[in-house]
C-alpha positions in Angstrom: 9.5 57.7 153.4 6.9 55.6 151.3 7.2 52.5 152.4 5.7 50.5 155.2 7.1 51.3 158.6 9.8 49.1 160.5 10.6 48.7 164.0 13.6 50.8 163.4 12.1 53.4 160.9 11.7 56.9 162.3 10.2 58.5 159.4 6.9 58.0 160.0 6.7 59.5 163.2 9.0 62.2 162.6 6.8 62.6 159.9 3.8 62.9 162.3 6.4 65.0 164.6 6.5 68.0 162.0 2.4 67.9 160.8 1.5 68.5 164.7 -0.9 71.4 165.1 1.5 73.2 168.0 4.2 72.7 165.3 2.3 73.9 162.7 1.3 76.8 164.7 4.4 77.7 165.2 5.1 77.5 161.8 2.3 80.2 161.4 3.1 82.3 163.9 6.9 82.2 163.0 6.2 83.3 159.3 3.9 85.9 160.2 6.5 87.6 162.9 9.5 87.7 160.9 7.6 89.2 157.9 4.9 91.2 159.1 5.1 91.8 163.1 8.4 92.9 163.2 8.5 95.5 160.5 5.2 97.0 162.1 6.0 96.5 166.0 9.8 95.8 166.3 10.8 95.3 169.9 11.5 93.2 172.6 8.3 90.7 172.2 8.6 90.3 168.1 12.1 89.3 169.3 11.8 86.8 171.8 8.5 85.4 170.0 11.1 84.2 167.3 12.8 82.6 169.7 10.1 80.5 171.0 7.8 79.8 167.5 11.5 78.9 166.4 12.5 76.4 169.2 9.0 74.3 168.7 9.6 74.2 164.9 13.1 73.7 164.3 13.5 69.9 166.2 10.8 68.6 164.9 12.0 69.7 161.3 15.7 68.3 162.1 14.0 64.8 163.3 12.2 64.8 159.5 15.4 65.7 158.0 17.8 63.0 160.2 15.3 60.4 159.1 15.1 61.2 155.4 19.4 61.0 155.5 19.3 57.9 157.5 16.0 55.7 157.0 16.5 53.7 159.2 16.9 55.9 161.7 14.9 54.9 165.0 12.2 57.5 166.4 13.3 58.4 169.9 17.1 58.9 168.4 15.9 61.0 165.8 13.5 63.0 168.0 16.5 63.6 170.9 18.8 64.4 168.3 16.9 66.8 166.9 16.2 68.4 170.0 19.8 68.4 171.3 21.4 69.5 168.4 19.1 72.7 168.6 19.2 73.8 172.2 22.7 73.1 172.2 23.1 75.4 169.1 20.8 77.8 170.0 22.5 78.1 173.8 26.0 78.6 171.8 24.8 80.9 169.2 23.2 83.1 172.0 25.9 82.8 174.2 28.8 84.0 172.0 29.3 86.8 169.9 32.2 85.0 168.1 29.6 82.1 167.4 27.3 84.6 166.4 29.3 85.9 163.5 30.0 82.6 162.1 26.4 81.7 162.3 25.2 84.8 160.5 27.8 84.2 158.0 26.4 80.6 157.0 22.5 81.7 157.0 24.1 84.7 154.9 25.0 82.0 152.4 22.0 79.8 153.0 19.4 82.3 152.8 20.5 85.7 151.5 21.8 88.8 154.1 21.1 87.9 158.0 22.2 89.2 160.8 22.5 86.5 163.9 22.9 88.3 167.5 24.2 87.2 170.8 22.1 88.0 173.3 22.0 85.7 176.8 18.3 87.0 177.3 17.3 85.0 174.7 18.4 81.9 176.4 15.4 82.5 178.6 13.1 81.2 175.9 15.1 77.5 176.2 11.7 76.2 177.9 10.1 76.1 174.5 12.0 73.1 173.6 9.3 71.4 176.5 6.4 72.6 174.2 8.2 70.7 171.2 8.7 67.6 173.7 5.4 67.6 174.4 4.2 67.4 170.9 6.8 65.0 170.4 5.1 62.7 173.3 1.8 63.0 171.3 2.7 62.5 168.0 4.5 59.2 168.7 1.2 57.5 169.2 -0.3 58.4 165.7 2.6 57.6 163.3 1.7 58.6 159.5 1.1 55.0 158.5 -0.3 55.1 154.7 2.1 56.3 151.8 -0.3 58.4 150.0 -0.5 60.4 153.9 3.1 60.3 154.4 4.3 61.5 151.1 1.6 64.7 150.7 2.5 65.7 154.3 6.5 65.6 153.0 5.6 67.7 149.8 3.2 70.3 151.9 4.6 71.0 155.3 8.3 70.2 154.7 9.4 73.1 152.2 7.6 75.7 154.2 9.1 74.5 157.4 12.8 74.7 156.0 11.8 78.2 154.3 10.7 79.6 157.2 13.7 78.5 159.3 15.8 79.5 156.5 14.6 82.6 155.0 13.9 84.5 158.1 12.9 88.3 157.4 15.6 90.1 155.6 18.1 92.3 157.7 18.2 95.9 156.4 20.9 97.9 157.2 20.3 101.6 158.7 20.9 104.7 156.5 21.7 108.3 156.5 19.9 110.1 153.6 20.3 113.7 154.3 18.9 116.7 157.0 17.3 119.9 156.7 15.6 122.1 159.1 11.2 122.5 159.1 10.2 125.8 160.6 13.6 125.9 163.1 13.9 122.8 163.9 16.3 119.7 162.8 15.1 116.6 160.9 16.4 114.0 159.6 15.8 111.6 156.9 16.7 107.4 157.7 16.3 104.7 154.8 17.2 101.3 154.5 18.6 98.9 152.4 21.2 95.7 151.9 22.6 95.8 148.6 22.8 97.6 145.3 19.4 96.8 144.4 17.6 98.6 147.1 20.2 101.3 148.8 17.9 104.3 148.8 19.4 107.1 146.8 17.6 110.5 147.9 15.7 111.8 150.9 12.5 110.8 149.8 13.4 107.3 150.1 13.7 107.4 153.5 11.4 108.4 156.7 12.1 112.0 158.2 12.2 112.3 161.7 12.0 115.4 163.4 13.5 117.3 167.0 11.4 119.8 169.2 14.8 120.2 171.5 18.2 120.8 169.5 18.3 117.4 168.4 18.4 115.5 172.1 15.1 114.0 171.0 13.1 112.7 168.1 10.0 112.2 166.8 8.3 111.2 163.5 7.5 113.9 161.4 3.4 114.8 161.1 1.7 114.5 157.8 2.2 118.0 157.2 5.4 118.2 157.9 6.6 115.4 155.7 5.0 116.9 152.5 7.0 120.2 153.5 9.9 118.1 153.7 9.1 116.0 150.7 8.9 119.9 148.6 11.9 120.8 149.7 15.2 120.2 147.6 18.0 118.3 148.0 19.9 118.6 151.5 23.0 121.2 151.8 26.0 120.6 151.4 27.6 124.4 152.3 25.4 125.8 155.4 26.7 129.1 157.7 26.1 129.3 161.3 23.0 131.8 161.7 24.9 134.3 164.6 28.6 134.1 162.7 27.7 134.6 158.6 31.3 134.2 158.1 31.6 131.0 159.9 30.3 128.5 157.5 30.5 124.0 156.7 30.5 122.3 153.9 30.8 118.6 153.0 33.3 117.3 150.6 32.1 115.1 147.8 33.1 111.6 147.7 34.7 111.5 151.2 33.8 111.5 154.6 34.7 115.0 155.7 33.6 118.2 156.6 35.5 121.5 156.3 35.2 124.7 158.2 35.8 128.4 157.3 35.7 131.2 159.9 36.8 134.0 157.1 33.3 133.8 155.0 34.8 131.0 152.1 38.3 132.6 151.9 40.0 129.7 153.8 38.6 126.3 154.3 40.3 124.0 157.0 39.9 120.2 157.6 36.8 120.3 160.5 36.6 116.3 160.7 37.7 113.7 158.3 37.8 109.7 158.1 40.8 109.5 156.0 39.9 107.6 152.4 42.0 104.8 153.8 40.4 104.4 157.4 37.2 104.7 155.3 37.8 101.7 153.3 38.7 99.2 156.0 35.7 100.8 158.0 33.0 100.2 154.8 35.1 96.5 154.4 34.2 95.5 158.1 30.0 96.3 157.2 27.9 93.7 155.6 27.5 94.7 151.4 29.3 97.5 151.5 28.7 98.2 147.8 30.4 101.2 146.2 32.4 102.9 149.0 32.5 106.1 147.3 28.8 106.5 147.1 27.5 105.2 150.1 30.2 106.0 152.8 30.5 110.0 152.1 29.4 112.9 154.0 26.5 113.9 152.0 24.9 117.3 153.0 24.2 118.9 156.6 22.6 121.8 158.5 23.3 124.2 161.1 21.1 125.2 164.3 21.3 127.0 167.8 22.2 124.4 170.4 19.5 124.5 173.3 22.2 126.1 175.7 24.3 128.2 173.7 26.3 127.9 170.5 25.4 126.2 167.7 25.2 122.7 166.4 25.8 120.9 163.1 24.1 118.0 162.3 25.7 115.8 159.0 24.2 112.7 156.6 27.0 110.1 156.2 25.3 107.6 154.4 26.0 104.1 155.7 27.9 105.3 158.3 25.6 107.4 160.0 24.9 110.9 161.4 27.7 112.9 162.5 27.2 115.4 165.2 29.3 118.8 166.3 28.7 119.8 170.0 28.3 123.3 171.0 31.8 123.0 172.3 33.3 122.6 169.0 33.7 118.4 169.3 32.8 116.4 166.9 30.4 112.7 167.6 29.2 110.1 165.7 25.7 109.5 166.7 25.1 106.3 164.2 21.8 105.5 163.0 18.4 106.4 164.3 15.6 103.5 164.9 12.5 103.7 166.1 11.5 101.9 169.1 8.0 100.9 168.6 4.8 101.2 165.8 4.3 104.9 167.5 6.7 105.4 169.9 9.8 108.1 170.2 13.1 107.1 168.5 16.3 106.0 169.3 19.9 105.3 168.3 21.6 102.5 166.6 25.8 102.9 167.3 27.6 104.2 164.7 30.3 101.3 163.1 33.6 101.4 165.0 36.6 103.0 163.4 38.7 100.3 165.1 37.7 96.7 164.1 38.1 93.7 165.5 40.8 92.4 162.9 40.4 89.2 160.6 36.9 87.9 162.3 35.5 90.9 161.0 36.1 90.7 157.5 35.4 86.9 156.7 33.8 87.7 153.5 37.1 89.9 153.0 39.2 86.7 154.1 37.3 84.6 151.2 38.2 87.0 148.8 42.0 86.7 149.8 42.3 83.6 149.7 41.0 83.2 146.4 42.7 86.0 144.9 46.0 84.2 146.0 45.3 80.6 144.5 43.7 82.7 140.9 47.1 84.1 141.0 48.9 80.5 141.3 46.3 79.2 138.2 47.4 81.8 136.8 51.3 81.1 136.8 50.7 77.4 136.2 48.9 78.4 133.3 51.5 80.3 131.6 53.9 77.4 132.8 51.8 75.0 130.4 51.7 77.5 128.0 55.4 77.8 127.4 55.7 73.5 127.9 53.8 72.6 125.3 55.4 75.5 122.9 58.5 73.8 124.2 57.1 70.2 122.6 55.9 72.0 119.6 52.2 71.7 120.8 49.4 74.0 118.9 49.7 77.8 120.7 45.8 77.6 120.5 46.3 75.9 124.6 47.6 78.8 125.9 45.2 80.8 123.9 42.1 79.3 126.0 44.0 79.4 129.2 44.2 82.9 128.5 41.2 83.5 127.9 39.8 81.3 130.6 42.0 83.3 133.4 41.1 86.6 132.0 37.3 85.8 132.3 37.8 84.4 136.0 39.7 87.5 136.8 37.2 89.5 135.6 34.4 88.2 137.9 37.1 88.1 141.0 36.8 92.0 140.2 33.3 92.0 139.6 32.4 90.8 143.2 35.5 92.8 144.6 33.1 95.5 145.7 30.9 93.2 147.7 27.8 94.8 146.3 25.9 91.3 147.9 27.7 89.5 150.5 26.0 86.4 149.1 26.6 86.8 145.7 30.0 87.1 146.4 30.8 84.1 148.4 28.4 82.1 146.2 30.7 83.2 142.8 34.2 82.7 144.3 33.0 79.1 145.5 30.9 77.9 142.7 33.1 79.7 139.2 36.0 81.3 140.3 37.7 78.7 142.4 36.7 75.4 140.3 37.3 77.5 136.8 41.0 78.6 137.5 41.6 74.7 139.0 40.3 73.4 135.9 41.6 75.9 133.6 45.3 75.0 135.6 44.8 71.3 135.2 44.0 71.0 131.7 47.5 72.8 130.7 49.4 70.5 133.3 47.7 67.6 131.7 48.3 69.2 128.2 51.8 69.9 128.8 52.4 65.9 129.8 50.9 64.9 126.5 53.2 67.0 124.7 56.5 65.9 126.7 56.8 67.4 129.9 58.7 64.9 132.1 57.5 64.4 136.2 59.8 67.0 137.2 58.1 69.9 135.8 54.9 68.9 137.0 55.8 69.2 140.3 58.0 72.2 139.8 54.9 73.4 138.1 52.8 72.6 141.4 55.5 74.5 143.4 55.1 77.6 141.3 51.3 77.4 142.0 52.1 77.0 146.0 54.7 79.8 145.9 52.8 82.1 144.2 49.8 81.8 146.4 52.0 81.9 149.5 54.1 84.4 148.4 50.7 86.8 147.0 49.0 86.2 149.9 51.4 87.9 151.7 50.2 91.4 151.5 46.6 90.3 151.6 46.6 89.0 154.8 48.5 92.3 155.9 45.6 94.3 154.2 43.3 92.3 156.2 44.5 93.5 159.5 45.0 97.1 158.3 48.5 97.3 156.2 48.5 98.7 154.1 44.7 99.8 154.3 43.3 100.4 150.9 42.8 96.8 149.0 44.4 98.2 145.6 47.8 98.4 147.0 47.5 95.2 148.5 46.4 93.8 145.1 49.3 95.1 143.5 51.4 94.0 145.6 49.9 90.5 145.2 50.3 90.9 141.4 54.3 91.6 141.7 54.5 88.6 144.2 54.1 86.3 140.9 57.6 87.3 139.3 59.1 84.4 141.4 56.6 82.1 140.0 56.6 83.4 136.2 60.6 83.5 136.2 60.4 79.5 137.6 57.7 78.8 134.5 60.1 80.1 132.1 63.0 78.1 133.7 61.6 74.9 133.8 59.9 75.2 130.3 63.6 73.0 129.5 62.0 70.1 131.1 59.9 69.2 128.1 61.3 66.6 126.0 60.0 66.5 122.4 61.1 63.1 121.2 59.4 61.2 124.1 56.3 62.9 123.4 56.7 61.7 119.6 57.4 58.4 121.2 54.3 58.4 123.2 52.0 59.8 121.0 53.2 58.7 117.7 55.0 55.6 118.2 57.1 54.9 114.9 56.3 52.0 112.6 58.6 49.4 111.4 59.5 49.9 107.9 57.2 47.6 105.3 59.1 45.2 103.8 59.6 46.6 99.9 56.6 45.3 97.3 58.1 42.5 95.8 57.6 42.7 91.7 54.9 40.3 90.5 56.8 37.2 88.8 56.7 37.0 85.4 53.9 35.6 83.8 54.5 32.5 82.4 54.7 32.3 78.2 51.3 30.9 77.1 52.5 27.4 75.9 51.7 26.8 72.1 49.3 25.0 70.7 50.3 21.5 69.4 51.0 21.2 65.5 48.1 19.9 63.4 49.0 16.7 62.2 47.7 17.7 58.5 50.6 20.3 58.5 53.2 18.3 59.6 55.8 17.5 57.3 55.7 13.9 55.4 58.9 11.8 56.8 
């Protein structure tokens, strides 16, 4: 990107591509919609303006990127490229809901909690890609020629570009805080949130909304009529029908049911109910669904005159909405309510549906299965190493840290169980919990050579791991389509499916042979040849007689 340009080098025009004032305008316009414009005016133009700041942007940004991957990249390919890859993914995002999901799932993972619709209206705004042409046709002509040019435009425009593609406003998910009734009449309180760190907690945390006909319509409580609401204490959770004292509702903590009495409290009947079970895989199929048994519960309620007769009661499910009985003694699930514009009247969101869509529904679920099942098959090949290199009198400490190791990755595979953030889920099982068990398995395979273990237990070992995973993923991919419903069964059933692989560990633990361990590690020496003793040292010779003491002959 710094040096001088080439016939066949595309970054300098790109380059010029992405600093155009309509791009840049639309860089503008796009930040200030998706953070400020639609929280203040949400609707159908805040909507479709996305669509069209983001269409001029986005090709432009792809061209920059294509030529910083390929540098030699010409121009005109990188600038049709960019422009076909994003109509072409835009039409097919738009087009199908399947594509929709999977497409919400990767920005999810890219850029935090988002929420990616189909909607063929939108295809409508496919002319903006002419606006991007036509800066494209322009910018051509003035290619960023000088280094110093080139490489301040890279560090100032790109990062916000890709940010603002990226990190588009946050998606906050609708929910129900709690009722009560303001001089006769119903209101509601609605929050928002996406994860653990911002679910509301109380009433106060959400706007109140308030009906003027028996809850068919709604409006946004006045000044005055919030601080009455904001006095009042919590919502209800036991509330009798004002014409029938002894017919009384009350909601049941830590479940999503209401229960009925017509005999003034004596007896208490089952009114409506999601079962605990059906309330799991419904809270599994929503984005973060955090602790079930806190934010998917009937939380408090209130009872009122219905406009033609009978009465009505009105009840706070959290995450899953408002739930509505009819004067005709039927229960509905109303779902969320929204308001459609800055001042206008409200209106209603769908509640989730009881019946998913299967596996496509639970992706982040799906994840979370699949690693489960390989932890598992670590797991047995781990204990398999363990007992090998026991077997070839290896230190115990081995198994010790592969212990340990396991333990800790289990403990974060139950941490992020809960799905508290969708995100931080997906990013720990792909970046810890996945490469830590593989590692942690490795090292005692790899161990467990060293110390003896012949060829065939290392791949009777690798079949263990493969069994086990097979064999414990089993029940999880029944739980994922509904049997058994609740995840702990399914995760004890996975848990028993690694007897097979544990019983196979202990049985080819024979397969370790000591002595050719020794042999490898610790070749043995030839014997030394014995120190041979040091000859004798020679007798010093004696002096020769002196002739004066000789004898005379």
């Amino acid at each position: 990107m710094t040096g001088p340009e080439t016939p066949r080098d595309g970054a300098p025009t790109a380059l010029s591509w992405l600093c155009h004032p309509a791009t840049l305008l639309a860089l503008v316009v796009l930040v200030v919609n998706d953070h400020v414009l639609k929280l203040t005016l949400p609707g159908l133009v805040t909507g479709k303006l996305s669509d069209v700041v983001g269409l001029v942007l986005a090709p432009p940004l792809v061209a920059v990127l294509l030529t910083l991957l390929v540098p030699r990249l010409p121009a005109r390919a990188a600038a049709l490229a960019g422009l076909v890859a994003v109509g072409a993914g835009f039409a097919v995002v738009k087009s199908s809901g399947y594509a929709a999901e999977l497409a919400s799932s990767a920005w999810t993972v890219l850029a935090g909690p988002s929420l990616v619709r189909a909607d063929r209206t939108d295809l409508l705004t496919l002319p903006a890609l002419g606006l991007a042409w036509w800066s494209w046709t322009r910018s051509r002509r003035r290619p960023v020629r000088q280094r110093t040019a080139r490489l301040v435009r890279l560090l100032v425009v790109l990062p916000p570009a890709v940010l603002a593609v990226t990190a588009t406003s946050a998606v906050y998910f609708p929910y129900a805080l709690g009722t009560a009734m303001v001089d006769g009449r119903p209101a509601i309180s609605v929050g928002s949130g996406y994860n653990t760190s911002d679910w509301p907690s109380s009433v106060s945390d959400g706007q109140w909304a308030v009906s003027d006909s028996a809850a068919a319509t709604w409006r946004p409580a006045t000044e005055t009529e919030q601080l009455r609401l904001s006095e009042q204490d919590a919502g209800q959770r036991q509330a009798c029908v004002p014409a029938e004292p002894h017919r009384c509702y009350r909601t049941v903590a830590g479940h999503l049911r209401v229960e009925q009495t017509d005999d003034a409290g004596a007896n208490w009947r089952v009114a409506w109910e999601v079962s605990d079970a059906r309330r799991e895989e419904l809270a599994r199929r929503s984005p973060n669904p955090g602790n079930i048994d806190q934010h998917y519960v009937s939380r408090d309620l209130i009872v009122y005159p219905a406009a033609g007769g009978g009465h009505e009661v009105l009840v706070a499910n959290g995450r899953d909405g408002f739930l509505r009985r009819l004067p005709d003694g039927g229960w509905q699930r109303d779902g969320f309510l929204f308001r459609e514009g800055h001042r206008g009247n409200f209106g209603w969101y769908d509640p989730p549906l009881l019946e998913g869509g299967g596996v496509r529904d639970r992706q982040t679920d799906l994840l979370l299965a699949v690693v489960l099942a390989l932890t598992l098959g670590f797991a047995v090949t781990v204990v398999a190493g363990h007992l090998a290199i026991r077997r070839g009198g290896g230190r115990h400490w081995w198994g010790l840290a592969g212990c340990a190791s396991m333990l800790f990755v289990g403990a974060l595979l139950t941490g992020v169980w809960n799905r508290d953030s969708d995100t931080g889920t997906v990013m720990v099982a792909l970046m810890i919990i996945l490469p830590m068990g593989a590692l942690t398995a490795a090292g005692l395979v790899v161990r467990a050579w060293f110390e003896g273990a012949l060829t065939r237990w290392i791949g009777w070992a690798l079949t263990g791991l493969l069994v086990t995973a097979i064999l414990s993923g089993l029940p999880l991919a029944g739980w994922l389509g509904g049997t058994p419903p609740q995840s702990r069964t399914a995760a004890a059933l996975a848990l028993l499916a690694t007897v097979p692989g544990l019983l196979l560990a202990k049985r080819i633990a024979g397969l370790v042979d000591p002595t050719r361990e020794h042999g490898r590690r610790n070749p043995p020496r030839p014997p030394y040849p014995p120190y041979a003793p040091y000859p004798p040292r020679p007798s010093a010779a004696s002096d020769p007689p002196n002739p004066s003491q000789l004898p005379p002959r």
